[in-house]
C-alpha positions, 0 to 999 in steps of 0.5 A: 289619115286613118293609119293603121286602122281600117279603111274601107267597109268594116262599119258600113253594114252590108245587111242594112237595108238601102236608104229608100225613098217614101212611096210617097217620092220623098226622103227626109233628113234631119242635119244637127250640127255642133252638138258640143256635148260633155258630159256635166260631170266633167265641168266643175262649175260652182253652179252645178245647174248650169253643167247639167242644165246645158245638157238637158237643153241639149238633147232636148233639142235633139228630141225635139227636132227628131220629133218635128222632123220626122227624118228617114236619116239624121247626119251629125254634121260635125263638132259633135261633141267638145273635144278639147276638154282635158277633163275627157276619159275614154269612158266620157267618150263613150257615154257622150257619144251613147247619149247624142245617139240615145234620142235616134237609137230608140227610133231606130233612125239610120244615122250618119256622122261627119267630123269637126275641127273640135271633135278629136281638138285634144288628140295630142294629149289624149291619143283615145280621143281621135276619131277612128275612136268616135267611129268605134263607138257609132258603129256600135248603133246597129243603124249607123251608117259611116264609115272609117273611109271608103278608100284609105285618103286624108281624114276620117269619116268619107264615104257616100249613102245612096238613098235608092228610088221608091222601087227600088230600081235605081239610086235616084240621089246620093249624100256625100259625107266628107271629112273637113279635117280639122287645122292646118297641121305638120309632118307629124300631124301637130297642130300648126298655130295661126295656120287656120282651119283644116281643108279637103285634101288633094286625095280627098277630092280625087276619090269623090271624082272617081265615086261620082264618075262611077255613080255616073257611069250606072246612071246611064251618063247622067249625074246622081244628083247629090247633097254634101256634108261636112263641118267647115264651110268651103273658101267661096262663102267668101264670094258672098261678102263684100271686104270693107272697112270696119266703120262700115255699119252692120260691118261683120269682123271674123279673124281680121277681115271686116264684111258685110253680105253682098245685096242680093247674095243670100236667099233667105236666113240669117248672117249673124256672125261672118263665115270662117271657112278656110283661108285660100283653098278652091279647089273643092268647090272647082270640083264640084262645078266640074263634076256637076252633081252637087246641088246643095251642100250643108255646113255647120261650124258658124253656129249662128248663121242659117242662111242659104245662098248659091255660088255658081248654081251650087246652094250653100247652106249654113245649119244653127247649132244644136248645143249648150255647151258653146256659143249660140243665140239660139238652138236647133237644126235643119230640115230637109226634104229630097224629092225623087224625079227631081233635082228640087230639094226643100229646106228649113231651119228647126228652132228649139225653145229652152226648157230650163231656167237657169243663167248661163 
């Protein structure tokens, strides 16, 4: 909860320009996802190239996809930078932040950000870091487009963007930023160990029921149809797999559970390591069937998958990770391309190649 901070409009700039289709009936967003960026003078590696590489890599794939993709917003979809480093200052932080925006900002692309399980991970011990703080220093993008929350629920970083028609004369989709939180935690907001990743709360998904309703209201009776971020996968991903025995060949292994993808399940891309979404919660996704405005929604936290897959009539996406600082196979981030009179979206995966030489 964003206790004591302020809850609804404070950074949502009413004298933005809306989001607006292209005349050309087209919306493009850019989504880089577990960015994970230090800040190399925090890393006292012997090998002083390796810090500092990893961050040239970084924001050049960040560079790179802006370039390719040629977006009208860009989302941070989460674990934007690696917030459980001891080494962090506030004056880290804000650098950080300040250099992620850096190849945005001199394009003056609107940007949009939701949270990760790693962003604030250090929070305890270092309260500067929690992410009312992250948000403090977006908002001071002149075309950053978050929010604390748009009601006072679980979490920071809920709101939605509508992205008006090519005249302007109605909301033709909306985009859902939520907070996935980040671990399951007690009374007093510690961490509970072995108690899994974080989860939408109750309150949470009863203010995106009331949001869509209202959309729904002003669009005649008939859903806005809408696209979902937030860093942690919803619990049906595991729809997608089948459970077996850890001999099974091609078998995937992620916190004691052995499995392998269902035939048929994915679309296309690729599962190159098992999903970890949270343990038993449904109910979000129940919601979205319920409320029948969701087509896609777009995740990051597995690094190294990209596939696209569909639960009930609803895409689940997965988006390659764009950062250095953490594992990965390869890096980049992922395309996509809203069209106006339709529900019919496009989508692909952006792979950067590395610039630099050195092992890590």
């Amino acid at each position: 909860m964003a206790a004591g901070y302020p809850t609804s409009l404070k950074y949502a700039r009413q004298s933005q320009s809306p989001l607006r289709f292209r005349e050309d009936g087209t919306f493009r967003i850019l989504h880089l996802s577990d960015i994970h960026e230090v800040s190399p003078e925090m890393d006292d590696d012997e090998n002083r190239d390796i810090p500092i590489h990893k961050s040239l890599e970084t924001l050049n794939v960040i560079e790179k996809c802006v370039e390719e993709a040629q977006p009208d917003l860009v989302v941070f979809g989460g674990d934007n930078i690696s917030g459980y480093w001891e080494e962090y200052t506030y004056d880290y932080l804000h650098e950080t932040i300040e250099k992620i925006i850096a190849p945005i900002k001199k394009r003056n692309i609107p940007l949009a950000v939701v949270f990760g399980n790693h962003d604030s991970e250090g929070e305890e011990k270092r309260p500067f870091i929690r992410r009312e703080n992250h948000i403090n220093i977006y908002a001071e993008y002149e075309n950053f487009r978050g929010c604390y929350n748009e009601e006072d629920v679980t979490g920071c970083g809920n709101y939605s963007l509508p992205v008006l028609s090519s005249d302007g004369s109605k909301t033709a989709w909306n985009i859902w930023c939520i907070d996935s939180n980040d671990y399951i935690r007690d009374e007093n907001h510690r961490v509970i160990e072995g108690a899994g990743f974080g989860i939408v709360h109750p309150d949470q998904i009863d203010w995106y029921e009331r949001k869509a309703a209202k959309l729904k209201e002003e669009n005649s009776g008939t859903p806005v149809p809408s696209i979902l971020f937030q860093h942690i996968p919803v619990h049906q991903e595991f729809d997608l797999f089948d459970f077996v025995d850890e001999k099974t060949e091609g078998a995937l292994e992620k916190r004691g559970k052995t499995m392998i993808p269902k035939e048929g399940a994915i679309i296309e891309g690729l599962v190159r390591e098992a999903p970890c979404p949270p343990e038993t919660e449904r109910s979000q996704f129940e919601s979205w069937k319920k409320t029948g405005d969701i087509v896609a929604a777009f995740f990051g936290h597995d690094h190294v998958n990209t596939f696209i897959a569909e639960v009930d009539g609803i895409k689940l996406i997965q988006t390659l990770g764009a950062g250095y600082h953490t594992y990965g196979k390869e890096r980049g981030g992922r395309l996509i391309v809203l069209h106006e009179n339709s529900t019919e979206f496009e989508t692909k995966t952006l792979v950067v190649e590395r610039i630099t030489q050195t092992e890590f």
